[in-house]
N, C-alpha and C positions, 0 to 999 in steps of 0.2 A: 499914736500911730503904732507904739510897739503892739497895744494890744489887737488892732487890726492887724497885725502880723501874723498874729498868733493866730487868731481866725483862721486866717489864711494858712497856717502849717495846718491845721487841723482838718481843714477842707482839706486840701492836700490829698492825704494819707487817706482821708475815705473815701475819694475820689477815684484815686488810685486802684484804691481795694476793690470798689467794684467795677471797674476798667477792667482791671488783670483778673479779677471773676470769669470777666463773659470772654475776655482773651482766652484766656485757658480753658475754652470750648473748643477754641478751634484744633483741628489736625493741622500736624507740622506744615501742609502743600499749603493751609486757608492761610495761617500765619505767618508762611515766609513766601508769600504770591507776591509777586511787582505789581505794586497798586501806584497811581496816579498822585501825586502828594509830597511832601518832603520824606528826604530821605528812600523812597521809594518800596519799601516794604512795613508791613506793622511790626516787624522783628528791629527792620532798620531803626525804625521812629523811637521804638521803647530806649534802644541801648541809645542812640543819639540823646532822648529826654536825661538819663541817668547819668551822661557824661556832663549835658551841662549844668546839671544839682551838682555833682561833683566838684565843679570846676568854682562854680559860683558859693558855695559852701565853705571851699577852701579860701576861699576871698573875705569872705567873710570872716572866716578862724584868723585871719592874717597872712594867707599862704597865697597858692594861686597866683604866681608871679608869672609862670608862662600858660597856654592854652595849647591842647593838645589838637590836633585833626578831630572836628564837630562828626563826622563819619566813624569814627571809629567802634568798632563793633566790641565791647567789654564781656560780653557773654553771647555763648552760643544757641543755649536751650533755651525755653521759656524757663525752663523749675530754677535756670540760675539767676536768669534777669528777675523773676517774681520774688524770689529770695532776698535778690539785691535791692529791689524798688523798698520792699519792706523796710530793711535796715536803713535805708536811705531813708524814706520817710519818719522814721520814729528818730533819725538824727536830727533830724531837719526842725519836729516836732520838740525834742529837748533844748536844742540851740536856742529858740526864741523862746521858748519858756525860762531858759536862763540868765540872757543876754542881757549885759549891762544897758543901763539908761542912755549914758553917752555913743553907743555903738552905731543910734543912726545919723550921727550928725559927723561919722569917721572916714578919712577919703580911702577909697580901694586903690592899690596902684597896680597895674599890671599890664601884660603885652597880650591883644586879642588876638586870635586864630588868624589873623591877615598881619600878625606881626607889629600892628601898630600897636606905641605904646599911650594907657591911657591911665586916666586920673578921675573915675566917678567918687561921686559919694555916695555914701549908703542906703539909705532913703529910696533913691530912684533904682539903685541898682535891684533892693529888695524886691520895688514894686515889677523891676524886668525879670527877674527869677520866679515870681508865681506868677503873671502873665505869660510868662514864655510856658513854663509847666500846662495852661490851663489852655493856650494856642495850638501845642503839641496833641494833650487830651481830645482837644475838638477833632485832630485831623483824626485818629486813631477813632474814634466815634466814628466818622464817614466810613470810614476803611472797615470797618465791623458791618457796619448797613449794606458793605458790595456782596456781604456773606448769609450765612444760614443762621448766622448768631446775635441777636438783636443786641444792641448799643445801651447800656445802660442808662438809666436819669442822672446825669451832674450837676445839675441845678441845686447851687449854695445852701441856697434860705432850705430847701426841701432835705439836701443831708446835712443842715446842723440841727434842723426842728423838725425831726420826722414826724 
């Protein structure tokens, strides 16, 4: 499973890369327009995705014991959120290229955004952290299409096997 993980960091980060490619087409009004969706802008969506890698990251390192406001805007320009998705994914990309054997069989403990406290284990959480990533991806895909600037390809098998 670890190594379908890895898979999945690596999807990730290319993912990403051409996501925030054809983002950073757009003008500031295309990128921070109220569009229809979570979070309600593609500016909203990106910082919302990068807060919950953070959060679920830190959970994983052993941290992440509280959950900050899922709203919460971390950057304001694109060049800083692009910046930050980067580092983000090549942390994300080293983590499980290093992660102990035992870590997914280790319980997370923590208090979620609704204050409740909870008890997963790692395994299922991993599988909710690149699902949520690739949930978030799809929205920001739509929200690309209401535009001038077409949506890239994300389909797996196509960027691991070009």
């Amino acid at each position: 499973m670890l190594d379908a993980f890895r898979i999945f960091a690596r999807y990730n980060r290319v993912a990403n890369e051409r996501l925030y490619e054809q983002v950073g087409k757009l003008d500031v009004t295309e990128y921070r327009r109220e569009r229809r969706g979570s979070f309600g802008s593609i500016h909203a969506l990106l910082n919302h995705t990068i807060v919950g890698d953070r959060v679920w990251m830190s959970r994983f390192a052993g941290g992440g014991k509280t959950t900050p406001p899922l709203s919460t805007i971390l950057f304001e320009t694109f060049a800083e959120i692009n910046s930050a998705r980067a580092e983000e994914d090549a942390g994300i990309v080293a983590f499980f290229e290093k992660v102990e054997d035992d870590f997914l069989t280790r319980q997370l403990a923590y208090t979620n955004s609704r204050g409740k406290e909870c008890v997963d284990k790692a395994a299922p959480a991993v599988l909710h952290f690149f699902n949520h990533q690739t949930h978030h991806r799809g929205q920001v895909h739509v929200m690309l299409s209401q535009t001038e600037v077409s949506p890239p390809a994300l389909d797996m098998h196509r960027i691991l096997n070009p």
